[in-house]
N, C-alpha and C positions, 0 to 999 in steps of 0.2 A: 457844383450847383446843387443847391439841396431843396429840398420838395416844404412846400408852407403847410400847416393843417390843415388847408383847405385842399389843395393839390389832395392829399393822402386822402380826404375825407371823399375826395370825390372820385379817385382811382378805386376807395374800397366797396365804394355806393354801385361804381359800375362791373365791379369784380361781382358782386351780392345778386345784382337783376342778370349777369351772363349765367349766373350759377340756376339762377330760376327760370332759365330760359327764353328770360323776356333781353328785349333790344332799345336802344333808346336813339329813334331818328325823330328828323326834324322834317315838317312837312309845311306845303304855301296853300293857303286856304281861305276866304273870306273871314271877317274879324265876328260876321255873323255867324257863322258855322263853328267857332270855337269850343263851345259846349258841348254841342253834339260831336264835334270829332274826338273830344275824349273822352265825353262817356264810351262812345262807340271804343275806344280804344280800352278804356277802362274793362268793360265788357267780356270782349273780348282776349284781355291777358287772363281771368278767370280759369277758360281754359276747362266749364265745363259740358256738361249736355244743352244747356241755355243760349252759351257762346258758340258751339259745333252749331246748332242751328241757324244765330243768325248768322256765322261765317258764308255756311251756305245761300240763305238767304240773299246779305250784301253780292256773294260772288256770283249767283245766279242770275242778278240783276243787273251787273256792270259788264258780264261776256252778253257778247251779242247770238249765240250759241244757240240753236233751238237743243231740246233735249233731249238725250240718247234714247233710242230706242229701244226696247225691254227694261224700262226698269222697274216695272211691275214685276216681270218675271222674275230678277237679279236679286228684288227684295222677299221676297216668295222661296229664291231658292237662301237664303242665307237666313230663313228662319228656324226656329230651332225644331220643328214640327218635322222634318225634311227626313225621310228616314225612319218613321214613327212607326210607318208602315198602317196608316188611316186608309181606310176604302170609304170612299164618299159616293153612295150610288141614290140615284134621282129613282122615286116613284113614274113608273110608265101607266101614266091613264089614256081609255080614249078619246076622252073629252068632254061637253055640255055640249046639250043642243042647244042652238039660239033662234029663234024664230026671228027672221027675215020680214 
């Protein structure tokens, strides 16, 4: 049985997007939604700082998940300042009088 140039063309097309990472599935969707679901897809094979955010974004929105707690601190400790060795000290006044 020998393979047609289509067969070849289309084993090498999906040889090409495994090599780039990307996947090629089939999804069920309203026939309104079609645009948006490949730009959204489009998007997102990109693959950069633009896509990393709305990944988050969309996945943020679809877990029912509230949000872990510390990730102020989490973001705080993996900045590049950390180690810098900065002393941050606050001015000690006594205060203003306010008349009551």
């Amino acid at each position: 049985m020998t393979d047609t140039a289509q067969d070849r063309a289309v084993k090498n097309y999906r040889k090409r997007l495994q090599q780039r990472g990307l996947a090629r599935f089939e999804v069920l969707g309203l026939a309104g939604d079609r645009k948006l679901i490949r730009s959204l897809a489009k998007r997102l094979a990109e693959d950069g700082p633009e896509s990393k955010r709305l990944r988050a974004t969309v996945s943020q929105t679809l877990t029912d998940e509230a949000p872990r707690r510390g990730g102020i601190y989490a973001a705080l400790r993996r900045s590049p300042m950390v180690g810098a060795g900065i002393k941050v000290r606050r001015e000690m006044t006594t205060g203003r009088k306010v008349d009551l």
